[in-house]
VEXLO-885343 format. One record per atom (N, C-alpha, C): x, y, z. Coordinates in steps of 0.1 Angstrom, whole numbers, plus 2048, in hexadecimal, padded with zeros to 3 digits. Example, Ala and Ser with C-alpha at 12.3 -4.5 7.8 and 13.67 -1.06 7.14 Angstrom:
2
8847C784E
87B7D384E
8847DF84E
8807EA847
8897F5847
88180084F
//
This chain:
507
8097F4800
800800800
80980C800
8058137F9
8118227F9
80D82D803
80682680F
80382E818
80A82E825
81682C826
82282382D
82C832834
82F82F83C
83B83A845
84583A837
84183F829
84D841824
84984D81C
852855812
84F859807
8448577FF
83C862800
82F85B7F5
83185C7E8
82885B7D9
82A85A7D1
81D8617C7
82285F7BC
8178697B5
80E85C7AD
7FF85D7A8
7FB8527A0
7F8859794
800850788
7FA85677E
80084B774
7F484B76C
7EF840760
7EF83576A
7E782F771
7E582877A
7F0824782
80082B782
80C82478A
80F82F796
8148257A0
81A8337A7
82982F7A9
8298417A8
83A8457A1
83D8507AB
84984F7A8
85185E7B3
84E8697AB
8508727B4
85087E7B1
85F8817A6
86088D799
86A88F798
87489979F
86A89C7AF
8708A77B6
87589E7C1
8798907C2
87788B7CA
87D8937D5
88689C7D9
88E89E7E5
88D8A97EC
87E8AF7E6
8768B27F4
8688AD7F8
8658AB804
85E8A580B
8538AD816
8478AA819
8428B3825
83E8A882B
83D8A6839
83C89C840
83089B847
82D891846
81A88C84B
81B88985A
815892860
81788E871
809886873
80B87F87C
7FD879885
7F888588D
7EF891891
7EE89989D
7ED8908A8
7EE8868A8
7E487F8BB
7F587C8BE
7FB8798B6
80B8778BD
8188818B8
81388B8B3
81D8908AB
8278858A4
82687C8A0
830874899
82B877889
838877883
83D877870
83386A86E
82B868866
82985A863
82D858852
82F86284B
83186283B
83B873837
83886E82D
84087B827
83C87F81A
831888814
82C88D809
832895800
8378917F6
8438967EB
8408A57E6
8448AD7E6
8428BB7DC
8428C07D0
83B8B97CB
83B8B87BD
83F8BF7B3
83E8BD7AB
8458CC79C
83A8CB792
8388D678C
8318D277A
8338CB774
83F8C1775
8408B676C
8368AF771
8328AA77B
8308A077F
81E8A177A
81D8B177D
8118B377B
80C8B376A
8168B9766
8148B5755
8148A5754
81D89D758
81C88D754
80D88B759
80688F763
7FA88C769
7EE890760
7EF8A075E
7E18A274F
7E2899746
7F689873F
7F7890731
7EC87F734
7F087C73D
7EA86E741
7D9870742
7D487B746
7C887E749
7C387E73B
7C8886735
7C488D724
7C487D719
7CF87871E
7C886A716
7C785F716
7C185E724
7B4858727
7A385D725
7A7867724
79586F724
79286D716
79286C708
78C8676FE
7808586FF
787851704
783842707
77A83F716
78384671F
77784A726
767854724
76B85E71F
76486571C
75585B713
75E85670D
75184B705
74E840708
75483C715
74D83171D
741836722
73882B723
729830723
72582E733
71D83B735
71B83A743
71B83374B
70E826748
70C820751
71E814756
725813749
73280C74D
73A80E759
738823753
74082A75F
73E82976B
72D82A76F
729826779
72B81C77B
72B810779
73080177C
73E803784
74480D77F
75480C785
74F813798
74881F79B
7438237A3
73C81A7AE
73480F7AA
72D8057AE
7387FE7B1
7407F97B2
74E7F37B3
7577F87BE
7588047BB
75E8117C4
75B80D7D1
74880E7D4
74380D7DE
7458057E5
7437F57E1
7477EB7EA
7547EC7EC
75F7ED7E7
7697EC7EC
76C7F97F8
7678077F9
76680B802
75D80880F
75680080E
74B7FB815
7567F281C
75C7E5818
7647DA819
76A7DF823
7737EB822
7817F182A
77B80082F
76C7FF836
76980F83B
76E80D847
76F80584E
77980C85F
78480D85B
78C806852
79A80684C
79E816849
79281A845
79582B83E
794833847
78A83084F
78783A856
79583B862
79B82A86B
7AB83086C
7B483386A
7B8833859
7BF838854
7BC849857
7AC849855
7AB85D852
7AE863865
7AA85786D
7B085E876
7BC85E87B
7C5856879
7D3858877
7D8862872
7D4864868
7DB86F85F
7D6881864
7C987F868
7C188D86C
7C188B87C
7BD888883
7BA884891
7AF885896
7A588188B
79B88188F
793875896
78787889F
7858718A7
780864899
7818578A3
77D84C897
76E84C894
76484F89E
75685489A
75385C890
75E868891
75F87488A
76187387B
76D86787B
770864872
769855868
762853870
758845869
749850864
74C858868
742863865
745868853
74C86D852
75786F849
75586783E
75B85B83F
75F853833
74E84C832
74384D83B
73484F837
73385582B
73686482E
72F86D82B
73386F81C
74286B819
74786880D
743859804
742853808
739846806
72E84A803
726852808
718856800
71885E7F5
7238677F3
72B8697E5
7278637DC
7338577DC
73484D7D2
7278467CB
71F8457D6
7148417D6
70984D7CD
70C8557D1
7048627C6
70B85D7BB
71485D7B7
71D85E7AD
71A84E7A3
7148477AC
70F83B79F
70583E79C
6FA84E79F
6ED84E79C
6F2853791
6FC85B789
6FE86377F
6FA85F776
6FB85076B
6ED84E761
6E4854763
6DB85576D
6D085D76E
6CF86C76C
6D786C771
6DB880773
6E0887764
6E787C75E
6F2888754
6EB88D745
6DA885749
6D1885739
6CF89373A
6CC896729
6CC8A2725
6B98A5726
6B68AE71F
6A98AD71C
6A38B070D
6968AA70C
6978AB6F7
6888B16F9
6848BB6EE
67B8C56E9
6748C46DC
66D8BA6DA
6688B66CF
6628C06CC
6648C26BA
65B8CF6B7
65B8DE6BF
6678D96BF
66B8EA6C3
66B8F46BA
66B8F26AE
6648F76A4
65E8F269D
65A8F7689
6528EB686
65E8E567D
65E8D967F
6658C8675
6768C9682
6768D168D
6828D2690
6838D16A2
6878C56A6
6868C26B0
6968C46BF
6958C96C6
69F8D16CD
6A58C36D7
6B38C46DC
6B78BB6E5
6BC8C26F1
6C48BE6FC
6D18C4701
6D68B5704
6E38B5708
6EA8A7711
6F78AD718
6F98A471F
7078A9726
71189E725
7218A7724
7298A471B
7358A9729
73E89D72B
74A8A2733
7508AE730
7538B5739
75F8BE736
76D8BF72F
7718B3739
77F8AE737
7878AD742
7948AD742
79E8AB74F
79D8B1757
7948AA762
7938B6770
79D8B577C
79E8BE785
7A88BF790
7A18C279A
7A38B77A7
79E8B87B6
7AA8BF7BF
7AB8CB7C0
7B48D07D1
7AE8CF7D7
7AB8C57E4
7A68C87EE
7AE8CA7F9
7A68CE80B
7AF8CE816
7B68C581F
7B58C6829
7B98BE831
7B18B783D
7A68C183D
79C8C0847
7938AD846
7958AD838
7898A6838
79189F82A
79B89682E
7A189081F
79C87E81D
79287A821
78887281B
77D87D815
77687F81C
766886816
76B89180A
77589A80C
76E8A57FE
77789E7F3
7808987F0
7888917EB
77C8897DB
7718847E7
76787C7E2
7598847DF
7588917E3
7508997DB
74F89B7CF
76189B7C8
76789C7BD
7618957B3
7708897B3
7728847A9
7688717A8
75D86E7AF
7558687AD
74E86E7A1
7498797A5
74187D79C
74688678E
750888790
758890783
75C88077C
75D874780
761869776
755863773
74F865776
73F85C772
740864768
73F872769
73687D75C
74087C752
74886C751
754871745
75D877743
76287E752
76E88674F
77C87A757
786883754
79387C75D
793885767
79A88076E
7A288B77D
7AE88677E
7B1892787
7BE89778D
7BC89D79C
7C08937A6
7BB8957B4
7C889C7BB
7CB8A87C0
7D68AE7C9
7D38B17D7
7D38A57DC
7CE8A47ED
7D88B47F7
7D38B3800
7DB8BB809
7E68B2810
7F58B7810
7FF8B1812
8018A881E
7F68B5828
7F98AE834
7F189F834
7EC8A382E
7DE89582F
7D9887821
7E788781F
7EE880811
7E286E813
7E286781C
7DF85D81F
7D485A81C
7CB85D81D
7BC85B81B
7BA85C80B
7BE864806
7BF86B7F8
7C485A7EF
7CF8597F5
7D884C7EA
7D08407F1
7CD83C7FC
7C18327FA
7B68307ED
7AF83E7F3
7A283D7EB
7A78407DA
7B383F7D7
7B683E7C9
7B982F7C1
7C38267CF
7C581C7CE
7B98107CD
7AF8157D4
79D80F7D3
79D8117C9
79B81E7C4
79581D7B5
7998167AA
7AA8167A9
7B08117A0
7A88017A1
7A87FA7AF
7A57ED7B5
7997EF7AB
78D7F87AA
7837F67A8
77F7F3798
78B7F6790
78A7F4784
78D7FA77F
78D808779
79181A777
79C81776C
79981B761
7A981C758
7B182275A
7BC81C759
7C782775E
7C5836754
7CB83C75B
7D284975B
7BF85775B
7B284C759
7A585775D
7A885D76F
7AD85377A
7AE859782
7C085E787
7C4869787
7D286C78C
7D2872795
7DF8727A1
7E787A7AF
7EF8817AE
7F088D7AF
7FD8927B6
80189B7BE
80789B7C4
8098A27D1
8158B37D2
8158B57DB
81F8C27D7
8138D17E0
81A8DC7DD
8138E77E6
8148F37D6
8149007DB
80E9097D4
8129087C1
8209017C0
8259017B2
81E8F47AC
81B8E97B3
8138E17AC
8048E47A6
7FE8F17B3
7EE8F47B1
7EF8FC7A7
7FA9057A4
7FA90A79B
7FB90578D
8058FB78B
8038F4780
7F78F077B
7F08ED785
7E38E5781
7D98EF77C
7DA8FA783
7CE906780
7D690C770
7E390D76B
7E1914760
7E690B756
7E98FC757
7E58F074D
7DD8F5741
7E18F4734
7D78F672C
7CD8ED72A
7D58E172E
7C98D472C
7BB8D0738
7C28D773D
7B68DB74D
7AD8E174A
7A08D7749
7908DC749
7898E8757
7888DD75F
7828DF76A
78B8DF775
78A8E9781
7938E978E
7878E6799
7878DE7A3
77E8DC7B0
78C8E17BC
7868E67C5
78F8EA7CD
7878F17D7
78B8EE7E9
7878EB7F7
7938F37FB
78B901805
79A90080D
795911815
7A0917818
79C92581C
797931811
791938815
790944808
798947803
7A094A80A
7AD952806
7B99487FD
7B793F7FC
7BB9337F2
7B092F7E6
7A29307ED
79892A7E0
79593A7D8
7999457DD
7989517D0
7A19507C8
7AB9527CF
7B294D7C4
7B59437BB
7B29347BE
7B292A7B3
7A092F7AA
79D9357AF
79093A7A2
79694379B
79B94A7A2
79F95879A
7AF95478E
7B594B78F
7C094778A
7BB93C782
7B0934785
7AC92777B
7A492F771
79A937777
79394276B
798944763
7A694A767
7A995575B
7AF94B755
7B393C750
7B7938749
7AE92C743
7A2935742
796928744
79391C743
79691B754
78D911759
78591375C
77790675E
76E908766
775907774
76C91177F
775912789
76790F796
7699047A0
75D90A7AB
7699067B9
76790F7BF
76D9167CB
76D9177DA
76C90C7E0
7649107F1
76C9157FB
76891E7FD
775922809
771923817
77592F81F
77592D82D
76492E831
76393483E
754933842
75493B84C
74D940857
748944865
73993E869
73793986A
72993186D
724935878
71C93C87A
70F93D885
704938886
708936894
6FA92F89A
6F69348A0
6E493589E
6DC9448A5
6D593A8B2
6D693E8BB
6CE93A8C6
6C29408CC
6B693B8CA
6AA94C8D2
6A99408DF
6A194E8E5
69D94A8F2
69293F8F2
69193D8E9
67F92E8EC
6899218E7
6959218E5
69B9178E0
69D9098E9
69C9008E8
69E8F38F1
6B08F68F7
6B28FC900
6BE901902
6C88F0904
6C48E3908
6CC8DC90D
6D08D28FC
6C58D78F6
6C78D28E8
6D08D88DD
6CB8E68E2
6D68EF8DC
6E58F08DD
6ED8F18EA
6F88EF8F1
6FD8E38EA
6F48D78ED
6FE8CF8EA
6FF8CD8D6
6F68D58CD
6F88D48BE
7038E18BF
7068E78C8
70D8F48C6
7178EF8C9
7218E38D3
7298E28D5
7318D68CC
7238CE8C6
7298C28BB
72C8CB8AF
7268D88A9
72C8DF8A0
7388E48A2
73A8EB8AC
7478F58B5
74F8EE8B2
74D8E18B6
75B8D98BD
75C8C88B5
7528C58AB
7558BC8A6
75D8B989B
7668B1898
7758B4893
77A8BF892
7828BE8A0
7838CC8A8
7838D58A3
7778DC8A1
7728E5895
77A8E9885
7808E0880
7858E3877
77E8DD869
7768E4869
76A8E585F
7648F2858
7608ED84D
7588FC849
7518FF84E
7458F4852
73C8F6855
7398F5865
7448F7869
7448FA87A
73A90387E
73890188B
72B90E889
738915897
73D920893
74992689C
7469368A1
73793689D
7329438A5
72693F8AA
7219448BA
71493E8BE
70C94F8BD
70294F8BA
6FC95F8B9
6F195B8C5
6F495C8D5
6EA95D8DB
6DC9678DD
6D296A8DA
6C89708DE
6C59718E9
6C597C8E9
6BA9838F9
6BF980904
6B397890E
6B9973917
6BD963918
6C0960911
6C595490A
6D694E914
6DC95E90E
6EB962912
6F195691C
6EB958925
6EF952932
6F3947936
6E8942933
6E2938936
6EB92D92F
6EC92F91D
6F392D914
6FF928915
70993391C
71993391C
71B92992F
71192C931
70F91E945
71090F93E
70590F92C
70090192A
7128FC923
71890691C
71B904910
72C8FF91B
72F90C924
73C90992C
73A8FA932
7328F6938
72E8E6940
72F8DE934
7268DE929
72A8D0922
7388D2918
7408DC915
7498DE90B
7518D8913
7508DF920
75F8D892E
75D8CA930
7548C092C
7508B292C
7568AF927
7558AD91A
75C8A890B
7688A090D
766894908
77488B908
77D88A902
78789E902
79389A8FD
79B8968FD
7A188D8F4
7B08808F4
7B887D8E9
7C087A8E7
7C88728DF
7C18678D7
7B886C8CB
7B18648C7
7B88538BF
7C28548C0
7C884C8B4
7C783D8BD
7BE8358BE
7BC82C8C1
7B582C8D0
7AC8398CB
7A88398DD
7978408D6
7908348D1
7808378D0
77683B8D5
77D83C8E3
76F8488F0
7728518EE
77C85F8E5
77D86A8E5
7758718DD
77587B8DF
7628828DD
76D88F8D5
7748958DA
77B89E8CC
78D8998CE
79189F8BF
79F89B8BC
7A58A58C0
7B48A28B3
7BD8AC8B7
7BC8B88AB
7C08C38A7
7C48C689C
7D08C6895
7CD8C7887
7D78C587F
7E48C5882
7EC8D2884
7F48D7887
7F78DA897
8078DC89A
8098E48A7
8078F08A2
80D8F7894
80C90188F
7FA906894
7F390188C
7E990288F
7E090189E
7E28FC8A6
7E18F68B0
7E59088B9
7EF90D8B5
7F59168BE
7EF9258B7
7ED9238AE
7E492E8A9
7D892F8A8
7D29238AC
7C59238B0
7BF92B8BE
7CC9248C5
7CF92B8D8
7D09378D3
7D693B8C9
7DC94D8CC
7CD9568CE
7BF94E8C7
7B69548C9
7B195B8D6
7B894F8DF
7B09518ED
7BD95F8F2
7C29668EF
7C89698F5
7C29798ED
7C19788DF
7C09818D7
7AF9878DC
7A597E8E1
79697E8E5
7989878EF
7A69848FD
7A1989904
7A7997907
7B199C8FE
7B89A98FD
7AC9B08F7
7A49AA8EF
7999AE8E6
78F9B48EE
7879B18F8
77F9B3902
77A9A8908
77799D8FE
770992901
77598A90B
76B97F912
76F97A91E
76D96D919
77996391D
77C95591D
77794C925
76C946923
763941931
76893192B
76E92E921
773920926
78191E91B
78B91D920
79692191A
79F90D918
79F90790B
7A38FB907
7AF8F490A
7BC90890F
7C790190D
7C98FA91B
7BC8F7923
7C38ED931
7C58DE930
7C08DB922
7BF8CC91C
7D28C691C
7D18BB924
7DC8B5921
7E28B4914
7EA8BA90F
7E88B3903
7F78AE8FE
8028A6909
80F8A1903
8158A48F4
81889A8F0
81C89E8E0
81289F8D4
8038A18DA
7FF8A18D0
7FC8B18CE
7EF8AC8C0
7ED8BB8BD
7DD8C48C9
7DC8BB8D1
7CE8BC8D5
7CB8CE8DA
7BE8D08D5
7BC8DE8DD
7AD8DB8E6
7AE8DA8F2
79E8DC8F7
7938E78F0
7898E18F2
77C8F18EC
77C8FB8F8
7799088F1
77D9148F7
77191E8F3
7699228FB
75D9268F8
76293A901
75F9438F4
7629508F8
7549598F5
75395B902
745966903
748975901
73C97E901
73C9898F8
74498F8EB
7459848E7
74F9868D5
7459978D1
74A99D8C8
7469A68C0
7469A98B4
7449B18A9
7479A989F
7559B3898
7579BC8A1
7639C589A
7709BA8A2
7739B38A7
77B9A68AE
77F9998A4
78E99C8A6
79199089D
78798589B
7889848A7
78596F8A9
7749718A4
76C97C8A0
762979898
76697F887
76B987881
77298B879
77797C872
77E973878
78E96C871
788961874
78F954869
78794886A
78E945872
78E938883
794938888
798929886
78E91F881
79391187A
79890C889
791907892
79590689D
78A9038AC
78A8F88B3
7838F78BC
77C9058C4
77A90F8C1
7789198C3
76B9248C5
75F9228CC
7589278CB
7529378CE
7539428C6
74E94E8CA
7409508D0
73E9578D4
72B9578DD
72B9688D9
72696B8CF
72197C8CF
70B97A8D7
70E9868DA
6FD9898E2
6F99928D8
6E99918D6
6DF9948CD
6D39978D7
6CE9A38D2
6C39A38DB
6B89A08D5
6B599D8C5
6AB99A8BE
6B09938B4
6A798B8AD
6A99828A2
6B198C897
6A8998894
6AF99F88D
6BD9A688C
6C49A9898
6CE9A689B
6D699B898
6D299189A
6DD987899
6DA98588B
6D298987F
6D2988873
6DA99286B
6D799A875
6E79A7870
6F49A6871
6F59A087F
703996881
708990872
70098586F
70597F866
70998585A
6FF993852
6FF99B84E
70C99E848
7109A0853
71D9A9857
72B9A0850
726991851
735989851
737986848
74298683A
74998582E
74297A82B
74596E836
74095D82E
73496082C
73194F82D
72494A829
72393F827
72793882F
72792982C
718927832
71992283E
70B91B845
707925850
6FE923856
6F4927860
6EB91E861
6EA924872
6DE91A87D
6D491F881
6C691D886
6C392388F
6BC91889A
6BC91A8A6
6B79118B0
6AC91C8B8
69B9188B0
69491A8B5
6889138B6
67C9198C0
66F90B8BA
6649128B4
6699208B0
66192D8A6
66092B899
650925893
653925883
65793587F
65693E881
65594C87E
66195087E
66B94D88A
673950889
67A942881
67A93E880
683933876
681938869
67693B863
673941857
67E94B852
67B95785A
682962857
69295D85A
69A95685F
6A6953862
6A894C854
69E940851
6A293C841
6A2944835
69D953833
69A95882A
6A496482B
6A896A830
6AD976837
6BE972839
6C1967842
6CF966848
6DB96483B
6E3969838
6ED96A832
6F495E82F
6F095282A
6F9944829
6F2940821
6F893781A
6F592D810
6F1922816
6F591A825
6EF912824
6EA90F836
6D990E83A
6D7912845
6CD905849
6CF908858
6CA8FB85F
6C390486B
6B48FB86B
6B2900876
6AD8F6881
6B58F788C
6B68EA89B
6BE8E3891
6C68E788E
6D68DB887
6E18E1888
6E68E0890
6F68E1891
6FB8E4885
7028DB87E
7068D886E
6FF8D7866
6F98E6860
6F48E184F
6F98E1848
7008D484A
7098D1839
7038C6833
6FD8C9825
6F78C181B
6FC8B5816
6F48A6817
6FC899816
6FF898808
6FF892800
7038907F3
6FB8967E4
6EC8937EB
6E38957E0
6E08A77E1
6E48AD7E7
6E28BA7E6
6F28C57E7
6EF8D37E2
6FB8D97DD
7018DD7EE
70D8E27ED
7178E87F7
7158F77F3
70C8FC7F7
70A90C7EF
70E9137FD
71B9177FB
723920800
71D92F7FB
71D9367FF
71D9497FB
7289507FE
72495B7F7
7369687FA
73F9617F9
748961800
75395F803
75795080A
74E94C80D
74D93D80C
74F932800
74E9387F4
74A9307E9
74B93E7DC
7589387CE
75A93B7C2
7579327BA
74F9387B1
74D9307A6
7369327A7
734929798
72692A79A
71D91F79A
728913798
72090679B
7268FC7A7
71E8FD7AF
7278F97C0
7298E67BD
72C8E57C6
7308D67CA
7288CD7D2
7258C37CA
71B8B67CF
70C8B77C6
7078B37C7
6F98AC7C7
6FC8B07B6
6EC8B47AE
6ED8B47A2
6F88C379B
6F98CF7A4
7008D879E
7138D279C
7128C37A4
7228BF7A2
7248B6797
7128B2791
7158AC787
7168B5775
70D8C277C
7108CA770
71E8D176D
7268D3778
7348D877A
7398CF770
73B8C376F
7438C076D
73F8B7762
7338BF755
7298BC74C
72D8C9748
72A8C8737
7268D2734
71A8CF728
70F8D9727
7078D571C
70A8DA70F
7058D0705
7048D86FA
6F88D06F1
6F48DB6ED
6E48DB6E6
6E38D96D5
6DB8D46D4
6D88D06C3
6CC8D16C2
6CB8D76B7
6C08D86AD
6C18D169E
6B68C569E
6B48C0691
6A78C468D
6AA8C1677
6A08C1672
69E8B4668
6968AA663
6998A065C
68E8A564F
6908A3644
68B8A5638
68189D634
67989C62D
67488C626
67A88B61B
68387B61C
68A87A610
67F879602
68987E5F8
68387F5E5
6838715E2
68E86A5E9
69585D5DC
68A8515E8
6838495E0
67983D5E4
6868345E9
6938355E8
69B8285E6
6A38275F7
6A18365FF
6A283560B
696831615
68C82D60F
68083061A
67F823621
67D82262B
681813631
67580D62A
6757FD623
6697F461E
65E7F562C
6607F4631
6587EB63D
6527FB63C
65380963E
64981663C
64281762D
64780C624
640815617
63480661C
6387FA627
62D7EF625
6207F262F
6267FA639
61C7FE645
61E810648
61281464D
61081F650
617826659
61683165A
619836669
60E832674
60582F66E
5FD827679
5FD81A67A
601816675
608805675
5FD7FC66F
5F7802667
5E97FA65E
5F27F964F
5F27F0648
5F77EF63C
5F17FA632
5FB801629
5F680961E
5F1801612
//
């Protein structure tokens, strides 16, 4: 398996090969022990050019393999992920540190992917317009793009991995997957399945590397389509740089997620969806919900429920230890700049009513959850994504308020609201600033069959990722109009129409 304490490797035309950079390296830590367990190569253009060349021809033959085949390869995919899903899920926690619940969660959620992804026969038909004029009848159909490219992050290197390129190979195209370095392992599994599952060489390719590799890929001439997961400030610019050398480009970046709390809310239901968003894989998600917007007299009560169960929480050294309720994070890097918040909150004005860094945390990366009351919104830690077990609490004295809150904030990823008000739930769905909203849900993030519709600054590009807008991404249509004549010459007319009618009675 080339998922081994060594040097990783790149896959392309179904082999895996070194890098031609081989002799530099970025190193794959475990967070739950700080230990090296791999070492992810840094790629060059070459490698990324050998990767399109291989992508580009294979896509002819692919491209005219008939759907439901493709799908057959997908249906294949599935069992063998099915076969080895605890297997993935400790590989993803090895590599990420996420809890193994957290993480069987995960390679679910990507598995229902795949699972979209064999409905594509169904999805990719065009539609036809008989007599759209007169003797001339109208079509459309969808038609691959061509060679697409997956960046994704780190956060989640089973699941958005498989947002991708399930469904960009059913619709006919090839890929080209460029996992996040730190999180190399999950990535070259679920490539090694595929190959297992049947897949011709060189429709699916790997390679690894940081800013010179993504660059290659975004101004490739042979590069169709770019998919790409990550912060804003990375996803503008791979739009803004794939655009201008047209690709199709869709984009997901950072988030601030608020969760609105009113006062009629089931407060012991609330707390605890507010603390599985905050704090579940130690908030390093988009769709973390990492601002709470308390109402009224709500406040209180709130930050009493929220300090008691956050200070519960079973954090540990998840890496073979299945009672732990949150992980570690990524990085020490990260890990220490996540803390710098609490220090930044409270020079700020705000008060730290439960502070993470008391968590044991030996060599690993662990940060306890840290819940900071009266946030504001001119204040970093509501301002800056903080990607981090970290929860802010701003106060609201009205619904409308805390609709202005959101108002106010660049993203747009998701929103909550926890109330038992149809009225007020209404206006929170129609009014609140996000693309994508839950109300009494912690996480509204959309399972397979429906889109990732990010807003603002959450999301570049205009056809988002998942359900059917992932199958048009990575489709394009094109339309015909026919007209047929009646032939002059008797010598084409089929016998069997000059022996029976159009009504099927003999002439």
């Amino acid at each position: 398996m080339a998922s081994q304490n060594t040097a990783l490797n790149m896959f392309i035309r179904g082999q895996w090969t070194p890098s031609s950079n081989c002799e530099q390296t970025t190193a794959v830590m475990n967070p739950s022990t700080g230990q090296i367990i791999g070492r992810t190569p840094v790629g060059s253009p070459q490698d990324v050019d050998d990767a399109v060349h291989a992508a580009s021809e294979a896509l002819p033959t692919w491209a005219e393999t008939p759907v439901v085949e493709r799908a057959r390869v997908m249906f294949a995919y599935r069992q063998l992920m099915e076969k080895e899903f605890d297997a993935l899920a400790r590989l993803l926690t090895r590599e990420h540190g996420k809890t193994h619940a957290e993480a069987r969660a995960e390679v679910q959620r990507g598995l229902e992917m795949v699972e979209f992804a064999c409905s594509v026969p169904a999805l990719i038909g065009g539609q036809t317009f008989p007599q759209i004029a007169r003797g001339v009848d109208g079509e459309t159909n969808r038609h691959p793009v061509g060679v697409c490219v997956g960046i994704t992050p780190y956060n989640f290197p089973n699941m958005v991995p498989l947002w991708m390129f399930p469904i960009a190979i059913t619709c006919g195209n090839t890929f080209i997957l460029k996992p996040s370095e730190k999180v190399p392992l999950s990535a070259i599994r679920l490539v090694e399945l595929l190959a297992e599952a049947g897949l011709p060489d060189g429709v699916m390719n790997l390679v690894h590397g940081g800013k010179e590799v993504v660059d290659a890929l975004l101004t490739h001439d042979d590069v169709a389509a770019v998919s790409f997961v990550g912060s804003t400030k990375i996803a503008k610019y791979v739009y803004e740089v794939g655009s201008s050398h047209g690709k199709r480009v869709q984009a997901a970046g950072g988030a601030k997620n608020h969760l609105i709390i009113m006062p009629d809310a089931d407060l012991d239901q609330s707390v605890k969806a507010l603390a599985a968003s905050a704090f579940g894989c130690a908030g390093q998600r988009c769709m973390a919900g990492s601002v709470a917007v308390a109402v009224g007299r709500v406040g209180d009560s709130l930050i009493e429920g929220l300090v008691d169960h956050a200070g519960s929480i079973n954090v540990d050294v998840t890496d073979g230890n299945d009672a732990a309720e949150m992980g570690p994070v990524i990085s020490r890097e990260h890990r220490d700049r996540v803390a710098s918040y609490l220090d930044i909150a409270k020079t700020s004005g705000a008060s730290v009513v439960l502070d993470g860094r008391s968590v044991e945390a030996g060599d690993s990366f662990l940060l306890g959850p840290s819940v900071v009351d009266q946030v504001t919104i001119d204040m970093p830690l509501w301002k800056e994504e903080v990607f981090g077990p970290l929860l802010s609490v701003v106060r609201a004295d009205s619904l409308e308020h805390a609709i202005a809150v959101g108002k106010a904030c660049p993203y747009g990823n998701g929103a909550s609201i926890f109330t038992q008000s149809g009225h007020a739930a209404r206006e929170f769905k129609r009014h609140f600033n996000a693309g994508m909203i839950g109300v009494n849900v912690g996480v509204p993030a959309p399972m397979a069959w429906l889109p990732f519709t990010g807003w603002n600054q959450s999301f570049f590009g205009d056809l988002h990722i998942q359900g059917t807008e992932g199958v048009h991404f990575y489709t394009r249509q094109k339309m015909t109009l026919t007209r047929w004549f009646e032939s002059k010459d008797e010598s084409h007319v089929d016998p069997v129409w000059n022996s029976v009618g159009p009504t099927g009675s003999s002439t």
